[in-house]
N, C-alpha and C positions, 0 to 999 in steps of 0.2 A: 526404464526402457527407452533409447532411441531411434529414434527415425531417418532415413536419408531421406533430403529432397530428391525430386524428381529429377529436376532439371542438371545440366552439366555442374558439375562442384567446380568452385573458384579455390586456384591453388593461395593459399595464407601466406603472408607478407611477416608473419608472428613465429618466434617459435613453439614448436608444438609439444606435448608431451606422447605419452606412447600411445593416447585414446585420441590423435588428434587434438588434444584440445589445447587453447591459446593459455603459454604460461605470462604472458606479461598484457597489461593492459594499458594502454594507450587512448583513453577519453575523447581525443579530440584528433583521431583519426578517422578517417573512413573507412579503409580497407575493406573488402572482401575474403571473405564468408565473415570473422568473428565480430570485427568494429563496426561494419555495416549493421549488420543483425542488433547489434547493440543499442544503435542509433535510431531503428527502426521500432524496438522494441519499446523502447524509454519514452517518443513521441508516441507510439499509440496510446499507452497508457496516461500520456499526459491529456492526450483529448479527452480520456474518457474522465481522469478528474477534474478536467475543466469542466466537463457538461454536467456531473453530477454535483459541483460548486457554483454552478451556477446563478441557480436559484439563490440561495441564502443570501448574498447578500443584498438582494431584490425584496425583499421580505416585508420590511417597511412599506412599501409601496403595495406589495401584491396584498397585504393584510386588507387594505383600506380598498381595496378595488372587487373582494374578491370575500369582503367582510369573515375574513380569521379570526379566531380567538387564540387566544394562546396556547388552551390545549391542542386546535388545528394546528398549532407552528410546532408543537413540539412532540404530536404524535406523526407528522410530515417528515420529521428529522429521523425520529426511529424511525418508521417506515422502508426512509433511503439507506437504511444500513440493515436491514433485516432484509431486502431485497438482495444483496450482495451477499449476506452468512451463507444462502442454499447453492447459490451460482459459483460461488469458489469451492464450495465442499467437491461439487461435480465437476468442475474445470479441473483441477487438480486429475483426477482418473483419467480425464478428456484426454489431455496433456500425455498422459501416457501411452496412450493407446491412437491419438491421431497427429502427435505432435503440437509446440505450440504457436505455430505460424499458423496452421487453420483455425486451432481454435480461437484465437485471439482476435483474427480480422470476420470472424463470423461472428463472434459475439459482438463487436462492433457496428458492426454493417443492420444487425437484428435492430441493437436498443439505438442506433443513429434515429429510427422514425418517431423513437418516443419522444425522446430528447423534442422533436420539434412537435411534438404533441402540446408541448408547455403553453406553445403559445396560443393554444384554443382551451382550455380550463374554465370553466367558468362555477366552478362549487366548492367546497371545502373537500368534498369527495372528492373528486379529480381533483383536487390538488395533490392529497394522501395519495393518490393512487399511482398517478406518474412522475412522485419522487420517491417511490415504490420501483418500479417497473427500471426506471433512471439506474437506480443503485446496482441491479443486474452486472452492469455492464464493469464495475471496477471491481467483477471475476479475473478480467484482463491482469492485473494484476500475479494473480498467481502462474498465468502462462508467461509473465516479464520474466519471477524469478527459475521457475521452471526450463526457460532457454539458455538465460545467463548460466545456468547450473549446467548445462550440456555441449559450452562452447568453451567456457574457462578454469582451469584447474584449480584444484583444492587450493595451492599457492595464492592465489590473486581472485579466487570467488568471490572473498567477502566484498574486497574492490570494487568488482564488478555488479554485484547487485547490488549494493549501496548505491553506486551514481546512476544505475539504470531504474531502482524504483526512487531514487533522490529528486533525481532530476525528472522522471515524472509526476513525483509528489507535490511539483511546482504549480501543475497544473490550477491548485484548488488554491493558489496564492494568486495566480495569472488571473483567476474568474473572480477573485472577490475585490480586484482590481477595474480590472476593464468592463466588467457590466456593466456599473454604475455610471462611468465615461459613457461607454455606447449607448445606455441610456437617455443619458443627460443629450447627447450626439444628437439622438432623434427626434428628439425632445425639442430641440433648436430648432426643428423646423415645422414647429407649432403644430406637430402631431400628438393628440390626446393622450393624457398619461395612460389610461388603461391599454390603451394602441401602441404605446411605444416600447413598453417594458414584452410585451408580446413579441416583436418585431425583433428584435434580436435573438430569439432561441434560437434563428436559422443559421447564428454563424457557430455556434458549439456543436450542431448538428451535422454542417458541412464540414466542418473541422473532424470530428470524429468518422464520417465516410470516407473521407481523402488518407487519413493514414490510414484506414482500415486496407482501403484497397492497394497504398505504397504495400503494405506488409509482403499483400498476395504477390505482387509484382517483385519484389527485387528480394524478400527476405531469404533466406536458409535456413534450417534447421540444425545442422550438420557441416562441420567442414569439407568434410567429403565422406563417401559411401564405405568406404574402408574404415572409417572409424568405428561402425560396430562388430562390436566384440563374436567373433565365432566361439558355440559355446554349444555343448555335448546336451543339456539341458534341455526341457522342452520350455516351449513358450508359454509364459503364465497367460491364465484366463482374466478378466478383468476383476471377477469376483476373487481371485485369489492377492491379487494384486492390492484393493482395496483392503480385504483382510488383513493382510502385512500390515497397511501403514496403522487401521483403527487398532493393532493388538500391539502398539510402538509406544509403550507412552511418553518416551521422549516427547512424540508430538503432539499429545496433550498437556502437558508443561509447557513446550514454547507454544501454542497456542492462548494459554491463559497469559504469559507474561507480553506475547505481542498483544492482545486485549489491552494492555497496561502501559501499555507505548503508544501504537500506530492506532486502538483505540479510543485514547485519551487522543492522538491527534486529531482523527477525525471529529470527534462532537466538539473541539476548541474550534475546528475550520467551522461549525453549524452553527456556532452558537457567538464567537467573536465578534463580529462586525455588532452584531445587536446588543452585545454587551455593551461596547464603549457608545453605541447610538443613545440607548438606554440609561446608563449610570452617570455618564460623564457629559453627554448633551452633544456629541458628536456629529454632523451632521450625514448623509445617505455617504458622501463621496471619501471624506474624511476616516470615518468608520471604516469602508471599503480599503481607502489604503494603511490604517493599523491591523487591519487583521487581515492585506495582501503580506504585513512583513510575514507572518504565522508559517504561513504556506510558503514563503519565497526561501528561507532560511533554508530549504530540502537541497537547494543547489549545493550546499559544502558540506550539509550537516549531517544527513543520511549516508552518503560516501566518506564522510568524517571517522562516524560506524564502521562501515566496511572498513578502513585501513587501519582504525585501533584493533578490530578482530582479527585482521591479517597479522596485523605485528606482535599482537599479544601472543598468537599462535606460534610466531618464527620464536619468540624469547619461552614460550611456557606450552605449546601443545597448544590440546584443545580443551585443558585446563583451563588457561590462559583466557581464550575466547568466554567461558559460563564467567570467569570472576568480573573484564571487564562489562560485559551484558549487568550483571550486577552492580555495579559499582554506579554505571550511565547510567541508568533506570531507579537506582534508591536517589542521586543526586535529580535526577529531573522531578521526581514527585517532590523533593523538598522546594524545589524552585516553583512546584504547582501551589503547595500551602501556602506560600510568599506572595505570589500575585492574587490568590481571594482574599488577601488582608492589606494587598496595599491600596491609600484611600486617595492616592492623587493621580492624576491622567497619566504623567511623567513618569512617576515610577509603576506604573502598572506596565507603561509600554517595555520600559526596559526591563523588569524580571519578565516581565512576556518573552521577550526574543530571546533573552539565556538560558527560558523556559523551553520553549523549541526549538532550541540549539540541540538540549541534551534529549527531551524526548523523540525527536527525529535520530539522533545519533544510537540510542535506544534499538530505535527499529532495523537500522542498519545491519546493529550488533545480533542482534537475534537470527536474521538470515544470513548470517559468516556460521551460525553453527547447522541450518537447516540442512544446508546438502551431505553431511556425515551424521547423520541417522538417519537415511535408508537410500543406498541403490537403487534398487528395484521398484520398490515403493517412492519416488523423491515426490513425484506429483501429487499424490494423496497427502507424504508430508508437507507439503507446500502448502496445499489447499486445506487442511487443517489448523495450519497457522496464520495461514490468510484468512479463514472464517473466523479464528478466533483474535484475530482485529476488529471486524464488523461486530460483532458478538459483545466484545468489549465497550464497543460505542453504543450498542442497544442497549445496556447492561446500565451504561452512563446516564446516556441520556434519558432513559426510563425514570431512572433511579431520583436523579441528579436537577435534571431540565427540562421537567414534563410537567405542568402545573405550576403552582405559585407556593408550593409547600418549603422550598428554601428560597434566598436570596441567591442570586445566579454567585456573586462575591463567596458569599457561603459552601455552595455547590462546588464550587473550584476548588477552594480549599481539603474538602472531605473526598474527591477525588483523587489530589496529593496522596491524600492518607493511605487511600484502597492500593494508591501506584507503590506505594514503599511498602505495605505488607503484600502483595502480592508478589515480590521481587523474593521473594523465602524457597517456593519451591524451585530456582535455580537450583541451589543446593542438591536437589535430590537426582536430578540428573546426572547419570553415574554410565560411561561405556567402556567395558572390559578391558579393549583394547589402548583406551587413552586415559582413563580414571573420568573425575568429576572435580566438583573444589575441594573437597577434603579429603579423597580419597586416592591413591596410586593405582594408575595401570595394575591388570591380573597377568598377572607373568605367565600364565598358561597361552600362547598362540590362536590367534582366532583368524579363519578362513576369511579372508580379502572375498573372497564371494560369496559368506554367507552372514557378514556382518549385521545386515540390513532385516534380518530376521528375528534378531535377538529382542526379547521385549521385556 
């Protein structure tokens, strides 16, 4: 379902297709309504995974201020991704029904007071609690690809949400970087450690207000108000809406394989910095910038995604799209078994970053196939796939990085494993009108309007 803004529509500088929507994408444009919107979208989301990355690599320090155990670090971790599983399930419907320029700069402007809550903490409780509450906020997420999907064509979609959640996903590279700086910053001025690591929550939190409020201010929803569709139809209910998307199991399949991508990336961004601090003797700043490469690699690697699933589509359909998702996804879990075995600094770093080459590239490819299984439903499928990334890092990190039961080098490894048999039920995804990987198109005609229903 879309929405028109309120406000006057800005004629497109793009060409259009017949739904209004932008067929070619241009990254480093501004333009109004579709580049604008793009630019605005990619930075909101990138505050909110800076603020919800924030923390982790501060961790060392908050342990010993704030007396952590391990299971506190590592049931804080789940916590921040179990908070985000509920808020994307409902953002996704949100999305539908209010568009997602509202709900994306309200969801931000809400979790902005928690984010500066961090820096009054003083328990293991409130620790768990407000990287609980934090996690909320990278719902934002599923309103990024939710817009991208309503501005730009089937042609250049995957494109476009690739480098709009790419270059957001940067965010959680930028925080495990600069904290540690701004710490060490405040720190210079022979202000108390327990005082300093406090003292800077206020700029992830102003960061995250200020795009909230660009959003309200300049975004669009819609290229213009003629873009939706006149239609004999009555207007679904929200409850019928949501039924669609849970009776699709397209999108619990790519729910389970985005699990196997974007949440193996999340618990690598929770858990990295304190690995190399841990195993290898790394120091706070040091560690901070091996596991800013993790996060920073989203700038080419996620839009990397998008443009293998646009082209696989122009040479094979959207065939083409399920085998590459496949193919990046079995190769990145083998790059995961390889770095829990390897035993020097050097080479850990380097299968690391070829590791999040391909599991970012991964995530990419999986949202080139979300917007064709369902019209009607897209928000619910979005937000289905997007909890089943959080889902996937509870799943992880529970499993995996919660206690002292495995070696975190171990851990890594047997998550490899989970990522390459999980990569199986691709296969089963199977649409009439375009086939799957083993199967051809049904030659029987299927209604352009009622595709979205099939399940």
């Amino acid at each position: 379902m879309e929405h028109s803004s309120p406000r006057k529509p800005h004629l497109s500088s793009l060409p259009l297709d017949s739904e209004n929507k932008a067929t070619e994408f241009h990254p480093f444009s501004t333009s109004p309504p579709h580049m604008l919107a793009f630019h605005l979208a990619w930075l909101s989301l990138f505050s909110c995974f800076f603020s919800t990355f924030s923390i982790p690599p501060l961790i060392p320090i908050m342990r010993q201020n704030l007396n952590l155990s391990a299971a506190d670090v590592g049931a804080a971790g789940t916590a921040a991704f179990v908070g985000s599983i509920f808020s994307r399930l409902a953002m996704g419907p949100v999305c539908d029904l209010v568009g997602p320029r509202i709900a994306s700069a309200a969801l931000s402007l809400i979790t902005a007071p928690i984010v500066l809550a961090t820096a009054f903490i003083s328990s293991p409780t409130s620790f768990i609690l407000v990287r609980f509450l934090i996690g909320f906020c990278l719902a934002n997420f599923v309103a990024n690809q939710f817009w991208m999907s309503s501005l730009f064509s089937t042609s250049v979609v995957g494109l476009a949400n690739g480098f709009a959640a790419g270059w957001a996903n940067m965010g959680a590279g930028v925080a495990q970087l600069t904290m540690p700086l701004l710490y060490s910053f405040v720190k210079s001025f022979n202000v108390p450690e327990n005082t300093a690591w406090r003292v800077i929550f206020v700029v992830p939190a102003t960061f995250q207000a200020i795009t909230a409020i660009m959003v309200l201010i300049y975004g669009q929803e819609l290229p213009c108000k003629d873009s939706i569709k006149v239609s004999n139809k009555p207007k679904e209910s929200f409850l019928r809406l949501l039924f669609n998307g849970l009776m699709n199991y397209r999108g619990w399949i790519l729910g389970l394989i985005y699990g196997c991508c974007f949440g193996v990336e999340m618990t690598m961004d929770n858990i990295v910095a304190q690995y190399f601090y841990y195993r290898f003797g790394a120091n706070l700043q040091v560690a901070g910038t091996i596991a800013a490469c993790f996060g920073l690699t989203n700038w080419f690697a996620r839009p990397m995604g998008g443009v293998v699933s646009d082209q696989m589509a122009k040479l094979f359909g959207v065939r083409g799209r399920l085998w590459g998702l496949w193919a990046v996804l079995t190769v990145a879990g083998l790059l995961c078994v390889l770095m829990g075995r390897a035993n020097s600094v050097g080479g850990s770093i380097g299968v690391m970053c070829m590791f999040s080459v391909f599991v970012q590239a991964a995530s990419g490819l999986t949202f080139g196939i979300v917007p064709f299984v369902s019209k009607r439903s897209l928000g619910v499928i979005s937000g289905m796939t997007g909890s089943g990334g959080t889902v996937g890092a509870v799943v992880t990190q529970m499993l995996l990085f919660s206690g002292d039961k495995f070696s975190t080098q171990t851990s890594i490894s047997v998550m490899g494993l989970m990522m390459i048999i999980c990569t199986l039920p691709i296969s089963l995804i199977y649409f009439p009108q375009w086939g799957g990987m083993f199967c051809t198109p049904n030659e029987t005609s299927i209604d352009e309007e009622d595709y979205s229903l099939l399940v």
